[in-house]
C-alpha positions as CSV (number, residue, x, y, z in Angstrom):
1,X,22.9,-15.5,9.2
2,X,20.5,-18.1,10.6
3,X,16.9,-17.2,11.5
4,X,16.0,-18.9,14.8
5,X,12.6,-18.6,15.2
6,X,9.9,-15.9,14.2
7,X,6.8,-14.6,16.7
8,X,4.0,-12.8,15.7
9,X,1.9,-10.2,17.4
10,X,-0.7,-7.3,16.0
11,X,-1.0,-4.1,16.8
12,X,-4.4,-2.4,17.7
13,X,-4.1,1.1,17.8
14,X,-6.6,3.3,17.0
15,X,-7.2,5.6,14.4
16,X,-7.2,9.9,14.7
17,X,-10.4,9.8,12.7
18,X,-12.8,7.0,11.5
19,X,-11.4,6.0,8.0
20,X,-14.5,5.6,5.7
21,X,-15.2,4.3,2.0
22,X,-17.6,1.9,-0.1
23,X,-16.1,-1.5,1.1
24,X,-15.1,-0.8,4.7
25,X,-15.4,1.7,7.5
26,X,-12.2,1.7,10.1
27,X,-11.2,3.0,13.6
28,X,-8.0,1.1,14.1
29,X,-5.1,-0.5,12.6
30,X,-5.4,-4.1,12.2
31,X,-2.1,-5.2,11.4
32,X,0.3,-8.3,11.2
33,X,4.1,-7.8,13.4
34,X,6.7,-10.4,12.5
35,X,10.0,-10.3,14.5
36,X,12.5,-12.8,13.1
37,X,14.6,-13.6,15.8
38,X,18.7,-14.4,14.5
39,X,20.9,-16.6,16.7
40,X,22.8,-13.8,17.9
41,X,19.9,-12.3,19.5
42,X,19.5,-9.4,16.5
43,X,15.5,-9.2,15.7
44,X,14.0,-8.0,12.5
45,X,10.7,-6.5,12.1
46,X,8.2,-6.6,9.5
47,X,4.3,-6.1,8.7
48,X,1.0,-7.2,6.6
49,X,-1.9,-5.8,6.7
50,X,-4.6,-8.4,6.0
51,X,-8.0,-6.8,4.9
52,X,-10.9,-9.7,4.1
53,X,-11.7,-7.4,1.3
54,X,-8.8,-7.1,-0.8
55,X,-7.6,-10.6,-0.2
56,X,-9.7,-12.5,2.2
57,X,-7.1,-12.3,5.4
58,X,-7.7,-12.0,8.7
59,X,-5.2,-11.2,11.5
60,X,-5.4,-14.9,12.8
61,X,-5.6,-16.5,9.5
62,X,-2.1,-14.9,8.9
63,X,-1.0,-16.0,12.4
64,X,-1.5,-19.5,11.0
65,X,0.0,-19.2,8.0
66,X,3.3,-17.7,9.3
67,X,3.6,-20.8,12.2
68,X,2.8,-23.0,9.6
69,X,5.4,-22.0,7.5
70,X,7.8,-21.0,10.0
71,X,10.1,-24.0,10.3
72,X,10.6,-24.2,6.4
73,X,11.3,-20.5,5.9
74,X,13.9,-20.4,9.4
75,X,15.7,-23.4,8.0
76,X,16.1,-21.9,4.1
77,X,16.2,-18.4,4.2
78,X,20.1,-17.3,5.2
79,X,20.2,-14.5,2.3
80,X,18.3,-12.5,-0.8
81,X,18.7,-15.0,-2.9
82,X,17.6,-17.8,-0.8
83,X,14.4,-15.5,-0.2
84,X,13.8,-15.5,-3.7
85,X,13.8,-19.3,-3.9
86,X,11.4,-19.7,-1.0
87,X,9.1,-16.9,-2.9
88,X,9.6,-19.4,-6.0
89,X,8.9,-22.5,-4.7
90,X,6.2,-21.1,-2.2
91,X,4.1,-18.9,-5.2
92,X,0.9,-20.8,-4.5
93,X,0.3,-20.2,-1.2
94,X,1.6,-16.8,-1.1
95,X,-0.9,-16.0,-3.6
96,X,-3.4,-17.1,-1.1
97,X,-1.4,-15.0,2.1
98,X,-0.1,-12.1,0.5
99,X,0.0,-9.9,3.5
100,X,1.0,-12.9,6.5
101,X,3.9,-13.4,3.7
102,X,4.8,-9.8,3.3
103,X,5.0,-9.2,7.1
104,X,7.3,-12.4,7.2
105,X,9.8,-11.3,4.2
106,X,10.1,-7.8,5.9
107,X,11.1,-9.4,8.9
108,X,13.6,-11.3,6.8
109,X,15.0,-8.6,5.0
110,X,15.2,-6.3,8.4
111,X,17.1,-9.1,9.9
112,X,19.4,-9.9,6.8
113,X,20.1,-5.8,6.4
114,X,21.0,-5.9,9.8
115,X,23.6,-8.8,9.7
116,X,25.2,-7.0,6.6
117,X,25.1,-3.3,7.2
118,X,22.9,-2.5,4.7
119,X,19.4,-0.5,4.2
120,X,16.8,-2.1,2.2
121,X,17.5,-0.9,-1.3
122,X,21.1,-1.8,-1.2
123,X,20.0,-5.4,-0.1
124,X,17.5,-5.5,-2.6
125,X,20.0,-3.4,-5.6
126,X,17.4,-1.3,-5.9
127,X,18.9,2.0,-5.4
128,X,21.5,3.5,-3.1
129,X,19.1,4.9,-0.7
130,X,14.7,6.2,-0.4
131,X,13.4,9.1,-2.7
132,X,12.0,12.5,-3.0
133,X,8.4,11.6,-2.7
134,X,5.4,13.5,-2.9
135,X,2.2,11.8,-1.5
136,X,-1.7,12.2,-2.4
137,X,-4.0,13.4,-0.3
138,X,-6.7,10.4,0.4
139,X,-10.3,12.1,0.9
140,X,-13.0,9.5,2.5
141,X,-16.2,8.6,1.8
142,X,-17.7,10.9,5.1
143,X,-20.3,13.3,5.9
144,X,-20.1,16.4,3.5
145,X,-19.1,18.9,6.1
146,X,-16.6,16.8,7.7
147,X,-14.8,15.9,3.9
148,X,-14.7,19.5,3.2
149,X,-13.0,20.2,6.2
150,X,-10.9,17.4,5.8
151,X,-9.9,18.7,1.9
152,X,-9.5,22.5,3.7
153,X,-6.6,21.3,5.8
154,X,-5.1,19.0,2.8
155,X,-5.0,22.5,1.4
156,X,-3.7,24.6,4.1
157,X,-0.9,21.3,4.1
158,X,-0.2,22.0,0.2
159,X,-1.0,18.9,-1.3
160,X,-1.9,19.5,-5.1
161,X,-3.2,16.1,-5.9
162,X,-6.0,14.5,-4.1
163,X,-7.4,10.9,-4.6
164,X,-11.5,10.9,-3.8
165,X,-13.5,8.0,-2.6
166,X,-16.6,7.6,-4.1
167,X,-19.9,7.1,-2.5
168,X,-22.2,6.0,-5.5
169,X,-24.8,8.9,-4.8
170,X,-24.3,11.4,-7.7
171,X,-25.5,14.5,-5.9
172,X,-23.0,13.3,-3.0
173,X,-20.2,12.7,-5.1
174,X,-21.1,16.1,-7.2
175,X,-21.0,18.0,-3.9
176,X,-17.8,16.0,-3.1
177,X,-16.3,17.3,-6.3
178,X,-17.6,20.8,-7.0
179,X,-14.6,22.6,-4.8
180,X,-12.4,21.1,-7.5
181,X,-14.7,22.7,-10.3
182,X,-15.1,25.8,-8.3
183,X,-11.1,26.3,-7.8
184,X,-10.5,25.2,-11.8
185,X,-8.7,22.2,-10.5
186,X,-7.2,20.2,-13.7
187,X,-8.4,17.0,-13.8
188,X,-4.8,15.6,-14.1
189,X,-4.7,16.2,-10.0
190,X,-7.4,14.4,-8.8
191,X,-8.7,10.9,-9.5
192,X,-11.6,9.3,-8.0
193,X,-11.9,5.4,-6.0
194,X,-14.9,3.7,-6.8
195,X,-14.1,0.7,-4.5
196,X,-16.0,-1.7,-6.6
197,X,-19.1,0.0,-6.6
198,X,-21.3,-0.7,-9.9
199,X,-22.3,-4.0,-11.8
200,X,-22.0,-2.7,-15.0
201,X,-19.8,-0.5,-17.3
202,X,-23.2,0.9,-17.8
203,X,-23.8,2.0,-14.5
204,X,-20.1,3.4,-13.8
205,X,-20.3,5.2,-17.3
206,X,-23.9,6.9,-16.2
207,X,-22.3,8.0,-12.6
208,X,-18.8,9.3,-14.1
209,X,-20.6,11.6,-16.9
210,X,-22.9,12.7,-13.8
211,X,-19.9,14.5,-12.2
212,X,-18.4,16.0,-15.5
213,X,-14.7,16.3,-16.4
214,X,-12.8,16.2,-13.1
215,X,-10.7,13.5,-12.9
216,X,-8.0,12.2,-15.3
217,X,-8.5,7.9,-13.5
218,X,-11.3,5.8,-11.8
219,X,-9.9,3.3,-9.4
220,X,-11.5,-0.2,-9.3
221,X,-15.2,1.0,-10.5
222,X,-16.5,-2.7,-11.4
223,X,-16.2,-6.3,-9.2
224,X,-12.5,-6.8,-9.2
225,X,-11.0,-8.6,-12.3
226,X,-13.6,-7.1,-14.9
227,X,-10.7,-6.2,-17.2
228,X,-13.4,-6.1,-20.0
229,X,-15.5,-3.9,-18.3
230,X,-13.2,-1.9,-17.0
231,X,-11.8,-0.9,-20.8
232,X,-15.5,-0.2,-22.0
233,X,-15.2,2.3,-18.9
234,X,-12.4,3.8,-20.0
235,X,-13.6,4.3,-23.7
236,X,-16.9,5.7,-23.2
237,X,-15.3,8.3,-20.3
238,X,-12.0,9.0,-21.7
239,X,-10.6,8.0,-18.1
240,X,-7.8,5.6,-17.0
241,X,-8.4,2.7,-14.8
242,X,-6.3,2.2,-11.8
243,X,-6.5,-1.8,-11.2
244,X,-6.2,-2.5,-7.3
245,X,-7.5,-5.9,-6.4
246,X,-8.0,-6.9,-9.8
247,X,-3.9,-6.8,-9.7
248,X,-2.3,-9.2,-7.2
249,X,-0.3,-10.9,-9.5
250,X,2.7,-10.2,-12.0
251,X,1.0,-12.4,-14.5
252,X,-2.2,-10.3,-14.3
253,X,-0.7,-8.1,-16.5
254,X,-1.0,-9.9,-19.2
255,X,-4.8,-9.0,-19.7
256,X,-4.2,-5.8,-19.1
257,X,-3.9,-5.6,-23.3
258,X,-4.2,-1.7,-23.5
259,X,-1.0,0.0,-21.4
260,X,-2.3,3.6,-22.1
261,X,-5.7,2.7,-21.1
262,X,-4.4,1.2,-17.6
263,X,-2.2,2.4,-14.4
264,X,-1.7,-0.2,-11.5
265,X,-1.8,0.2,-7.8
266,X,1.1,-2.0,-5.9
267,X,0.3,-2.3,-2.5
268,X,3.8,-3.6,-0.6
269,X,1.1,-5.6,1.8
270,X,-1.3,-7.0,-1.0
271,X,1.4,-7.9,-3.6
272,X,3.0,-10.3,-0.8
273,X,5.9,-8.6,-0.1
274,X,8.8,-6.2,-1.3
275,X,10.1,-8.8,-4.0
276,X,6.8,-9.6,-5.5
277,X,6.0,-5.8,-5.8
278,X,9.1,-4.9,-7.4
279,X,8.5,-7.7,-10.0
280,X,4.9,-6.4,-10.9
281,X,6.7,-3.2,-11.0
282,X,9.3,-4.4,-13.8
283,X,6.8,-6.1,-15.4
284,X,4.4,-2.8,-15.6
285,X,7.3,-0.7,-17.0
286,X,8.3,-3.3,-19.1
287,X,4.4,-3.1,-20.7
288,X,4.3,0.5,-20.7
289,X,1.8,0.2,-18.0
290,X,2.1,3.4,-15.3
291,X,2.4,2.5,-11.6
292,X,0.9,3.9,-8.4
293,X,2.8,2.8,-4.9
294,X,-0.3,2.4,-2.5
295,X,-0.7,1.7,1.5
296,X,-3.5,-0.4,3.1
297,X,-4.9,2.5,5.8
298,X,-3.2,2.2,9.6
299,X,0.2,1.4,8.0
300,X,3.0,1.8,10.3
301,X,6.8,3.3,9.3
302,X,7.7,-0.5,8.7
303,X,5.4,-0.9,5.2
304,X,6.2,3.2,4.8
305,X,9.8,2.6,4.8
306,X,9.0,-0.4,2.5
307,X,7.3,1.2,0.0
308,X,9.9,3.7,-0.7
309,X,12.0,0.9,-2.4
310,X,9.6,-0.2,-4.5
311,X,8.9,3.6,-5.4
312,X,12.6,4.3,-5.8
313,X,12.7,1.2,-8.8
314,X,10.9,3.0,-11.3
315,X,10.9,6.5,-10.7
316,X,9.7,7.6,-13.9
317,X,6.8,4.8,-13.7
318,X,5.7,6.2,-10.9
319,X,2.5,8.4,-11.3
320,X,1.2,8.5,-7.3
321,X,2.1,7.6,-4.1
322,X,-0.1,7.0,-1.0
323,X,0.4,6.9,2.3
324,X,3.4,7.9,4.8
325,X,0.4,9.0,7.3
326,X,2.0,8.1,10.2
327,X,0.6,9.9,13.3
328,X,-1.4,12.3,11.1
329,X,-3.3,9.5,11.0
330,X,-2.5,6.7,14.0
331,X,-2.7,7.6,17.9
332,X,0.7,6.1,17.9
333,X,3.4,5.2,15.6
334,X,4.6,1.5,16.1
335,X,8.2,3.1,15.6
336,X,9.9,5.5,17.8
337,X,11.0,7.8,14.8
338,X,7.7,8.5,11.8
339,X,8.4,8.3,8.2
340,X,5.5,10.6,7.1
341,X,4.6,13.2,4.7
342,X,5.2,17.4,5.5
343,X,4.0,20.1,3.6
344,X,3.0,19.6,0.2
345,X,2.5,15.9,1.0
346,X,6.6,16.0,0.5
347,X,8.7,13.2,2.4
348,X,12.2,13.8,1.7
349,X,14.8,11.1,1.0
350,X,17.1,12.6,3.4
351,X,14.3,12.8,6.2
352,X,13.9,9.1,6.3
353,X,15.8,7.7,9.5
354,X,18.9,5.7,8.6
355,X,20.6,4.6,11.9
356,X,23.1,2.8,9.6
357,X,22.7,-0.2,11.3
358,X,21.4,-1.6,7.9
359,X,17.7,-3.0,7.0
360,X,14.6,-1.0,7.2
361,X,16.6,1.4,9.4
362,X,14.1,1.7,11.9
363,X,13.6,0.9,15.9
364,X,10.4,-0.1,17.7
365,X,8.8,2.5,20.1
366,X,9.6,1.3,23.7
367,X,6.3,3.2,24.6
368,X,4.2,0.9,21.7
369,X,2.1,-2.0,22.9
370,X,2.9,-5.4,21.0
371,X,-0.1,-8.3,21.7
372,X,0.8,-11.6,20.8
373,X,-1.6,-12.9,18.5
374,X,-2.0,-16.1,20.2
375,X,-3.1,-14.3,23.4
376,X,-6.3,-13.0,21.3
């Protein structure tokens, strides 16, 4: 299979809600298409989500990368295994593009599923098709009486385990937490995301013994890549430390020196792509290091259906999962079937759509607005 050419677009749709925490406040999804056109007119799909927090992308910076790299990637990517060479050889500057690269390899794989008849993990020997999942409920960083309403109908839903976002004010965060108290919650079901708020371990440490015993991890409480910090943290609060953008890499792992002390969060979109994930992933089992699958907000079904491979190559790694909103969250679903969660935060393996036309199994809503990003 030859890959003639590959267009990009974005898709702006809004949001149900606002989307609130410490680094960012959001309305809409600001994410990267890929179609990867094949000779025989067959088109694969894939998506990034660049966020100029986590690694410094913008929707048009990714634009640039993907026509700048276009040529090279058409000309050498004809299976898996040529993917894998292009990842190699192209390391540097995928370090730089994570998500422009992941929406590019998605498209790739779509496309080479396609031409074979086969889904995602079969292409990828992964696993012979998605998982049994059960998904965390995400609470933001939002006005008290709108959070607990928001944490009432995660509730009424049945989710058991609940991620909080963290605001830095300990009488809001207290508030935030005391339902949890109040219901004898067990702090193995909830952890909290600090977003990088504090300088210090000092700080962080002052804050987490302000809200008392509630939560069994603290995600990202220091400026990313304070490993150091991060383990005083952990020590003096008996927490572990979920590292999100202080872990981009495989070879970050390597100063992660204390597995028990750590869990990692592998976003699909951040990591660079489905290949690089499931490498960190190896590599974090491999260390003894647990693993959380994670979504950017304003996902789409593409990265959804994405994420379930990575989640389905380590199943008994795997301590979370997040996202799978779909249209619980997005006006509209880029897709014309959702790959979301139901009650309990449950998203059966046998749920997800599999046409059996191979790939990420998945077709794009006629009724869903593409916009070329060079028309912006």
């Amino acid at each position: 299979m030859q890959i003639r050419h590959l267009k990009t677009f974005t898709f702006p749709v809004p949001f149900k809600r606002v989307f609130r925490h410490a680094s960012a406040s959001r309305r809409y999804a600001e994410n990267l298409i890929v179609a990867a056109h094949a000779d025989d007119g067959t088109i694969g799909y894939g998506e990034g989500c660049p966020r100029l927090y986590v690694t410094g992308e913008t929707v048009g910076g990714c634009a640039a990368f993907v026509n700048q790299h276009a040529a090279s990637f058409c000309a050498g990517v004809g299976s898996v295994d040529d993917l894998r060479s292009w990842i190699d050889a192209h390391r540097d500057a995928i370090d730089e593009n994570p998500a422009a690269f992941c929406a590019m390899e998605l498209a790739a794989l779509d496309l080479l599923g396609k031409a074979s008849g086969r889904n995602i993990e079969q292409l990828l020997g992964v696993a012979s098709g998605p998982p049994d999942v059960a998904y965390t409920a995400v609470l933001g960083d939002m006005p008290l009486l709108l959070y607990r309403w928001q944490l009432r109908g995660f509730r009424v839903r049945g989710f058991t385990d609940f991620k909080v976002k963290l605001s830095g004010s300990p009488r809001r965060d207290r508030a935030k937490l005391a339902p949890f108290v109040s219901r004898g919650s067990s702090p193995a079901t909830v952890r909290l995301d600090a977003n990088n708020l504090w300088e210090t371990p000092e700080q962080c440490a002052a804050h987490l013994d302000a809200l008392g015993d509630v939560a069994f991890a603290v995600e990202e409480p220091l400026r990313a890549g304070d490993v150091d910090g991060c383990m005083r943290v952990a020590q003096q609060c008996g927490v572990k430390i979920i590292a999100d953008e202080s872990l981009r890499f495989t070879r970050q792992l390597e100063a992660l020196v204390e597995p028990s002390a750590w869990i990692v969060n592998v976003r699909v979109s951040k990591m660079g792509g489905i290949v690089r994930s499931l490498d960190v992933v190896a590599a974090a089992v491999r260390a003894g290091i647990d693993v959380i699958v994670g979504c950017q907000v304003g996902e789409t079904s593409l990265l959804t259906r994405a994420a379930l491979a990575v989640i389905a190559s380590a199943p008994g790694a795997v301590v979370g999962a997040e996202g799978a909103f779909g249209t619980h969250l997005l006006a509209r679903d880029l897709t014309d079937l959702t790959i979301m969660w139901g009650h309990g935060g449950m998203l059966r393996g046998q749920d997800v759509p599999d046409r059996s036309g191979g790939g990420l199994g998945l077709r794009l809503d006629p009724a869903a607005v593409l916009v070329p990003v060079e028309d912006r």
